[in-house]
C-alpha positions in Angstrom: 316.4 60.3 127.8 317.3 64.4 127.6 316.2 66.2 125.1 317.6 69.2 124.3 316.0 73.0 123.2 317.6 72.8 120.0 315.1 70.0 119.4 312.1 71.5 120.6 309.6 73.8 118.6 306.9 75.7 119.6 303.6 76.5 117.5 301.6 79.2 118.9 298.5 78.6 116.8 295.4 81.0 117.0 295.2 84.9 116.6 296.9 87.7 117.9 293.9 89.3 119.1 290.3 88.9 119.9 289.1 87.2 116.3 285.7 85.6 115.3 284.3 84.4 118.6 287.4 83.9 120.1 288.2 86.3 122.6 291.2 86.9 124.5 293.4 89.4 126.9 295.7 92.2 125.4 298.9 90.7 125.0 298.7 87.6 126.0 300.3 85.9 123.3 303.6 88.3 123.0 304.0 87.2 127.5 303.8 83.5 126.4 306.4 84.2 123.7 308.6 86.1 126.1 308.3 83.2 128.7 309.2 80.5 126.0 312.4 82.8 124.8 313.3 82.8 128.6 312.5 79.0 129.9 313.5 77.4 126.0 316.2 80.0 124.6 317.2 77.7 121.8 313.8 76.4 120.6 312.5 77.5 117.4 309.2 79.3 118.1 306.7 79.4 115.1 303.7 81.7 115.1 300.7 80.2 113.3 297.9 82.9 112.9 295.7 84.6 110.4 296.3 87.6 107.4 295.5 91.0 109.1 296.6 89.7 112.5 299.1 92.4 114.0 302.2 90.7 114.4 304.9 93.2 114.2 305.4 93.1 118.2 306.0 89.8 118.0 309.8 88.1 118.7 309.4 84.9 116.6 311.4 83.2 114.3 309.6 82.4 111.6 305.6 83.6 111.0 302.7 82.5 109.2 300.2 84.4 108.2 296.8 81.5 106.8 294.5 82.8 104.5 291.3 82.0 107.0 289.6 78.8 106.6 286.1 79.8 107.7 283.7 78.0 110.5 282.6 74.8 110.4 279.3 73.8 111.4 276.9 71.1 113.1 274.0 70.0 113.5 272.8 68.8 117.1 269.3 67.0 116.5 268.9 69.9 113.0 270.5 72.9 115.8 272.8 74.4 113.7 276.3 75.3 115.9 278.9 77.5 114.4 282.8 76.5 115.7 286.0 77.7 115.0 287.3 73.7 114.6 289.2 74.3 110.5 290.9 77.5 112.4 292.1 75.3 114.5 292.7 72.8 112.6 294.6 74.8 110.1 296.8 76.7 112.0 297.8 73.7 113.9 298.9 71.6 111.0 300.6 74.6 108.9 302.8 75.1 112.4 303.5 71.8 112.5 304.7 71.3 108.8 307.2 74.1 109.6 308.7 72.3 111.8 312.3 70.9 111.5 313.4 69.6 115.1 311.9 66.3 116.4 309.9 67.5 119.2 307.2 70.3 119.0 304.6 71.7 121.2 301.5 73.1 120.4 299.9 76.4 122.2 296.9 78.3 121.9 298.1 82.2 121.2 296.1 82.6 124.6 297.5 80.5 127.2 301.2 80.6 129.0 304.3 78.6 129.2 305.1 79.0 132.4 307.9 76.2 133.2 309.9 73.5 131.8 307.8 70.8 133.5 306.1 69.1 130.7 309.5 68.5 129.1 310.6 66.9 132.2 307.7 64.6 132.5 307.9 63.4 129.2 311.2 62.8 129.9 310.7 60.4 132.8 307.2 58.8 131.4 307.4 58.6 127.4 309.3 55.4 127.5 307.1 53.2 129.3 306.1 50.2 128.3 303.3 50.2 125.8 301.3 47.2 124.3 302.0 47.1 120.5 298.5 46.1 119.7 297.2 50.0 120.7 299.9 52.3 119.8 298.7 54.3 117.2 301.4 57.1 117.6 305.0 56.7 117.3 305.5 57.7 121.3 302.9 58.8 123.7 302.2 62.7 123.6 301.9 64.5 126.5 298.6 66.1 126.8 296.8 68.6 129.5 294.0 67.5 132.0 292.2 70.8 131.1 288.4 69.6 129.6 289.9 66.0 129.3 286.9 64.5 131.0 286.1 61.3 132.0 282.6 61.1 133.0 279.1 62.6 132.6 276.3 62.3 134.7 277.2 58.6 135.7 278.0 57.8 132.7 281.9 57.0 131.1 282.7 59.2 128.4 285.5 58.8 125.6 287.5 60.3 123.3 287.3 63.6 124.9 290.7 64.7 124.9 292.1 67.8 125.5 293.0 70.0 122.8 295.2 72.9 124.9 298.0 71.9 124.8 300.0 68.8 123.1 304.2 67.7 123.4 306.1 64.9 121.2 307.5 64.2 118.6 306.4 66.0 115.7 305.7 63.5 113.2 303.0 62.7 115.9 301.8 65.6 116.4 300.8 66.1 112.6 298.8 63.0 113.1 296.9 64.8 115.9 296.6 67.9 113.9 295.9 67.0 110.3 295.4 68.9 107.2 291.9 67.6 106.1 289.1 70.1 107.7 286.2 68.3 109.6 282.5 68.0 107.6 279.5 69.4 108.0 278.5 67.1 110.9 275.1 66.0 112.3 274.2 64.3 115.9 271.3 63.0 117.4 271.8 62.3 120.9 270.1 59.1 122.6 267.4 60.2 124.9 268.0 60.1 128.8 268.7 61.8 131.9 271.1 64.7 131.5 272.3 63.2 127.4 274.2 65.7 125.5 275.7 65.4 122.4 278.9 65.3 121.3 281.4 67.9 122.9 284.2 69.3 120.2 287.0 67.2 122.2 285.3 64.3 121.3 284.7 64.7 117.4 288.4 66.4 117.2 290.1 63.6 118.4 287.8 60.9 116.4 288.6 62.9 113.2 292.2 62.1 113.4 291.9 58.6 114.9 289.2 57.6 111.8 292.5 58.6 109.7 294.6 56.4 111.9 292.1 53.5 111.8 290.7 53.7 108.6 287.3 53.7 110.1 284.7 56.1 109.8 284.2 56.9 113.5 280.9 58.7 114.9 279.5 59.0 117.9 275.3 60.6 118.8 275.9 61.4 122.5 278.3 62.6 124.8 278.5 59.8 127.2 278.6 55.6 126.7 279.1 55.9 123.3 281.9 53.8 122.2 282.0 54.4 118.3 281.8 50.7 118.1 285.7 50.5 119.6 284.6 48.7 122.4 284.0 49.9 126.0 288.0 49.1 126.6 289.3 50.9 123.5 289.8 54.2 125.0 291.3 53.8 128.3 293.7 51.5 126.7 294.3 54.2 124.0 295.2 56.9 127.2 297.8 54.3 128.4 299.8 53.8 125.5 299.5 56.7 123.3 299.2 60.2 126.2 300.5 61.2 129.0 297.7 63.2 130.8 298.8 65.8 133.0 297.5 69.0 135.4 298.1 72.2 133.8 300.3 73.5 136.9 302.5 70.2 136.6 302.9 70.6 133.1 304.1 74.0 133.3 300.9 75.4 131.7 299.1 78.4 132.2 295.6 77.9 130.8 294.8 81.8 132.2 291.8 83.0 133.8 289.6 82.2 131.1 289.8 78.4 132.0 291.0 78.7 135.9 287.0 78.2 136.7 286.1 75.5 133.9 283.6 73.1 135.6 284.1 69.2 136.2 287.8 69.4 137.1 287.0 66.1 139.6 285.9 64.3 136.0 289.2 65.5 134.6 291.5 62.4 134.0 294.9 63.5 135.5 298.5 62.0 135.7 297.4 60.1 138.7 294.8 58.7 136.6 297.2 58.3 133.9 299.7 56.2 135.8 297.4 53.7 137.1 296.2 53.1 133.6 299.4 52.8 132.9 299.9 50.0 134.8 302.7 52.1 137.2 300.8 52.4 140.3 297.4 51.2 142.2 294.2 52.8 141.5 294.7 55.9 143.3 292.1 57.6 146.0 292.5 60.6 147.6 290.0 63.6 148.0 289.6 64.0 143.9 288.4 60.6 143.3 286.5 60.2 146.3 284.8 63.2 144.9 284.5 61.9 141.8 282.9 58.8 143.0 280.3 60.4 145.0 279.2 62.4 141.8 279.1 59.3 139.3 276.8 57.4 142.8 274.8 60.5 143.3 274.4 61.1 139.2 273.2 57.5 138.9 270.5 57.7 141.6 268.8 60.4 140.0 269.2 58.9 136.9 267.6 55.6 138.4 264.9 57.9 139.8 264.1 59.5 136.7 263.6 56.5 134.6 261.1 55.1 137.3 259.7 58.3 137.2 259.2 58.5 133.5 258.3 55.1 133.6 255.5 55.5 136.1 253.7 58.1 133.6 
């Protein structure tokens, strides 16, 4: 399969600028626009961002300008946490329904296209086999590594995908990204060593597969909490429905913001991909080995804490 740039669209989604919590260098979005023009020259690129966002600079083709949607809010144990989710959300979805080629991709306004990569590996990956019984997307989509974790403290953790960056087909996408804005939401986390609540991967992705499924999904804690799919669901969901790839393979410049992010050994990657994939063995080199010591040492302590807590 080639695809072509005449059937590729991009949707920069996000503001121009620094905007309500969000902040961002000067510029950034008009050198990820001028990369895109270079590397894609016939793609379509559509800005998604907010009235009184400068855009003037800006070489697009087409430009819209969202009323704002407002913040969204949960409650972690009653500990109210203000997010920018609807923006999100919003500016996502409006991009995507503006759309008129098969394929799109989805940018933040503050990260880089810095290669065709991504377009290449969906190329030689998309049509893999998948098992009919857990596609829930028309093709896989090809997804960053960035914040898609795959463990805490010992303990699995699902539905965390990341939210960076996203390449398919467009009518997939929309699924990913759609118009309904998330609830009010409240959480209360199981007790334990090191239990968090949900992170915003985890309840982004779960809004749009309870769409998919029909099922009202939740989760209360960050890690082993299944949503009642079954321990299996998710991994199974990675195989057949993403491709899951390193931001420098994919061509992606997540920018200095991100470079430093924590837990990149819990990131799933495309090594991790393929062998859930069924295209190679289970791979083990100096990331997984790494990542194995952490989940031992993570589980000791959590061992040592329950006899601890136990012995008071």
């Amino acid at each position: 399969m080639k695809i072509d740039d005449n059937d590729i669209s991009f949707v920069i989604q996000g503001p121009v600028s620094s905007f309500k919590g969000r902040e961002q260098g000067e510029g950034i979005t008009q050198k990820s626009i001028a990369s895109i023009r270079q590397l894609f020259p016939k793609s379509t690129i559509i800005l998604s961002t907010w009235k009184g966002q400068d855009t003037s600079q800006l070489n697009v083709d087409h430009t819209l300008l969202l009323d704002d949607p407002g913040s969204n809010d949960v409650f972690n144990d009653g500990e109210k946490q203000t997010l920018n989710n609807n923006r999100q959300l919003l500016s996502s979805h409006q991009g995507l329904l503006a759309v008129t080629t098969k394929y799109a991709a989805k940018v933040r306004t503050d990260n880089l296209i810095a290669s065709r990569q991504f377009v290449d590996l969906y190329e030689q990956y998309s049509a893999t086999k998948r098992d009919g019984s857990f596609c829930y997307l028309n093709n896989r989509v090809i997804t960053s590594s960035a914040f898609f974790i795959s463990s805490h403290a010992g303990l699995p953790v699902y539905f965390h995908k990341s939210d960076l960056f996203d390449f398919g087909e467009t009518a997939d996408l929309l699924k990913i990204w759609p118009q309904q804005p998330i609830p009010e939401l409240h959480f209360h986390k199981k007790p334990g060593y090191k239990s968090r609540h949900p992170a915003t991967e985890q309840f982004l992705f779960l809004h749009w597969l309870s769409r998919l499924t029909d099922k009202e999904l939740h989760i209360n804690s960050k890690s082993n909490d299944d949503a009642g799919l079954g321990k299996d669901f998710w991994r199974k969901f990675i195989a057949n429905n993403l491709i899951v790839c390193e931001p420098s393979m994919l061509g992606l410049d997540v920018t200095e913001r991100f470079y430093k992010r924590g837990n990149i050994s819990l990131e799933y990657d495309l090594e991790d991909w393929k062998y859930l994939a069924g295209l190679t063995g289970k791979p083990l080199d100096i990331k997984r080995i790494y990542r194995q010591y952490r989940e031992l040492e993570s589980r000791l302590l959590r061992l040592f804490s329950s006899k601890s807590h136990a012995a008071k």
